[in-house]
N, C-alpha and C positions, 0 to 999 in steps of 0.2 A: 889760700883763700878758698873762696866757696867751690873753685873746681873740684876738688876732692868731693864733695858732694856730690852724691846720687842724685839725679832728678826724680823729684816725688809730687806725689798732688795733695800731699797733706794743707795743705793751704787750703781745700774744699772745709774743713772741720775747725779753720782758726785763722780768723783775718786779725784786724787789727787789733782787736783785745783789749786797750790800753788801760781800761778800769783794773782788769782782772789781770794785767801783765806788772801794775805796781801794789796788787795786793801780795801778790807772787814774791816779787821784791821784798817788800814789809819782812813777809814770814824768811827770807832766806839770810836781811842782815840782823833778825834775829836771831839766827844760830839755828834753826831747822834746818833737818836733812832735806833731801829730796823727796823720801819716803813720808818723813813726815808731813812736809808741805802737801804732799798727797791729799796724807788722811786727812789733816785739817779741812781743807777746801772742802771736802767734802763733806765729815762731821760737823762745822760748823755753817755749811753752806754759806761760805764767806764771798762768792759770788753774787747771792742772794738771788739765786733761778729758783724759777718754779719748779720745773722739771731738769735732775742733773745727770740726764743720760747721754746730755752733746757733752758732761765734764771729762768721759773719758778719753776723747778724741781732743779738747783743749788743752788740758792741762800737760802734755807730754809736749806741746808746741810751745808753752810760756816756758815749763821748763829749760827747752834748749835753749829760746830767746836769752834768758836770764842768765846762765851757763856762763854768754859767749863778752858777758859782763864784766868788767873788773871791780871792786867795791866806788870807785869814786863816781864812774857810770850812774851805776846804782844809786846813790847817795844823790846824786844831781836828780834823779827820776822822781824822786820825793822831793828834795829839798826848792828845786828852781821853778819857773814858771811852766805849766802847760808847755806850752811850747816848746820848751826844751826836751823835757821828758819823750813829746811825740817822735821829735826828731831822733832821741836814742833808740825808742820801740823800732823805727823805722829802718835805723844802721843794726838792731837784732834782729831783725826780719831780716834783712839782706843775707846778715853774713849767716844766717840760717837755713838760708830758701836756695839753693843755688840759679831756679830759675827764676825766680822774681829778680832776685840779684843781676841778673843777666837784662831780663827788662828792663828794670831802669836804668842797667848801662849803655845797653844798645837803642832804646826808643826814648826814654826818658828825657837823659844826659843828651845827645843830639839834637833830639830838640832842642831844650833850651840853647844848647849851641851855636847850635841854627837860627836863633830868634824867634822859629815856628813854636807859638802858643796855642795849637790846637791838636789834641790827641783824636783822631775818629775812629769809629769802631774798626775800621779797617787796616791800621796799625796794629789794634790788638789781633784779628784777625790771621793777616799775615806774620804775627808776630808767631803767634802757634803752629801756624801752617810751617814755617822755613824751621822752629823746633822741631817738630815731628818727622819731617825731610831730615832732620841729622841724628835722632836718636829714636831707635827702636821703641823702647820703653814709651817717649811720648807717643808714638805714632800709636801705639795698641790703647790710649786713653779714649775712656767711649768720649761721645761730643757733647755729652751730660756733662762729664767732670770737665772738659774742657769750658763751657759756657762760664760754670760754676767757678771757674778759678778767676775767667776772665772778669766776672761780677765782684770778685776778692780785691782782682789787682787795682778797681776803680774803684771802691770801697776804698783801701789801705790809701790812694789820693788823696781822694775826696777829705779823709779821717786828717791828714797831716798836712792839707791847702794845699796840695801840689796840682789841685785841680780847684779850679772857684764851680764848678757846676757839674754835674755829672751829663745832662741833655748837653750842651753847649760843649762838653770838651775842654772847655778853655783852660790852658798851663799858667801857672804859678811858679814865681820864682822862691823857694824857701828864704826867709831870714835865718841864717842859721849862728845860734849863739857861740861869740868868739870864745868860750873856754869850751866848749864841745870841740869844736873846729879845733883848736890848737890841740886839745887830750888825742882825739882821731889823727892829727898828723906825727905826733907823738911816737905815739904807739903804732906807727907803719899801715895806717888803715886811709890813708888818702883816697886810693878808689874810691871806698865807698860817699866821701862828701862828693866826689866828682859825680859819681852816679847820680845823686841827688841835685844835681845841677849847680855843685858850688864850682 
C-alpha cells in the first residue's frame, strides 16, 4: 500500500480535481497514452482555464490518480452517480498520497469510530506536528506548504461530504455505494473504505 510511497506535498498543486480527474478518465478509456493525454489537455484546453500554467503541476497528479484505476473503476466514474465517482477520486487520492492516506486513517477513521463528529483545527495541527516529529523530509516543509496542504485536506472533505461545513468542522459519515465497497474489498483495498469511515 501507500507505505512504499515517499512522503511529498504535491497535494499543494492538486486537491480534489474531480471535473478534471474524469476528463482524464474520458481521454485514457479512449486509448490515449499518457503522453498523449498530456498534449490534449493542454492543446485543447479541455480543462477550460484561463490561464494553464497550474496544468503542469496537475496533470502529473490525475495521472497517477487514474494509473492506480482498473477499467471498471473508471467506467463507474463516468457511468454512476456523482457520488460514486467522488468516492473513487477519494480512494485515488488515498492510494496516491501516502500522507493524506495516513490522515484519514489515523484522524479521519477514529473519529468516526469514536462517534466524535468534529475535526478542529487542531487535529490538523497536531496532525503535521507528530508527522514532522517522524520524518525528516516533513520536518524541513516551510509552514507555507504545510498551511497549504492543511487548506487541500479540508477542501478534498468538504468536496466529497465528509465534512458538512468547513467553520464548524462537523464530520459526515459517507454513503458509500455497495458495488464500489464490494470492487474495494475484492480487490484487497479494504483499508482504504475503513479509512473513509466505512
Amino acid at each position: 500500500m501507500s507505505n512504499e510511497l515517499e512522503y511529498n506535498a504535491i497535494m499543494t498543486g492538486a486537491s480534489f480535481l474531480f471535473f478534471e480527474f474524469k476528463q482524464v478518465i474520458k481521454l485514457k478509456l479512449d486509448g490515449l497514452t499518457e503522453t498523449e493525454i498530456r498534449q490534449k489537455i493542454v492543446s485543447d484546453n479541455i480543462f477550460q482555464y484561463e490561464k494553464t500554467s497550474s496544468l503542469k503541476r496537475m496533470i502529473p497528479s490525475l495521472l497517477r490518480r487514474v494509473d492506480v484505476l482498473e477499467q471498471s473503476l473508471m467506467s463507474m466514474v463516468l457511468e454512476e452517480p456523482l457520488e460514486v465517482g467522488k468516492i473513487i477520486n477519494l480512494y485515488a487520492i488515498m492510494k496516491t498520497d501516502r500522507l493524506f492516506f495516513e490522515f484519514m486513517n489515523e484522524i479521519i477513521k477514529e473519529k468516526l469510530q469514536a462517534n466524535e463528529y468534529f475535526l478542529e483545527k487542531k487535529d490538523l495541527n497536531s496532525y503535521f506536528t507528530y508527522k514532522a516529529e517522524q520524518d525528516e523530509s516533513i520536518a524541513n516543509w516551510s509552514q507555507l506548504t504545510v498551511n497549504k496542504l492543511k487548506q487541500v485536506y479540508l477542501k478534498i472533505l468538504l468536496e466529497t461530504g465528509l465534512i458538512k461545513d468547513k467553520k464548524s468542522g462537523e464530520l459526515n459519515r459517507l454513503i458509500i455505494d455497495g458495488q464500489v465497497k464490494e470492487h474495494l474489498i475484492n480487490i484487497g483495498e479494504k483499508q482504504y473504505l475503513l479509512a473513509m469511515g466505512e
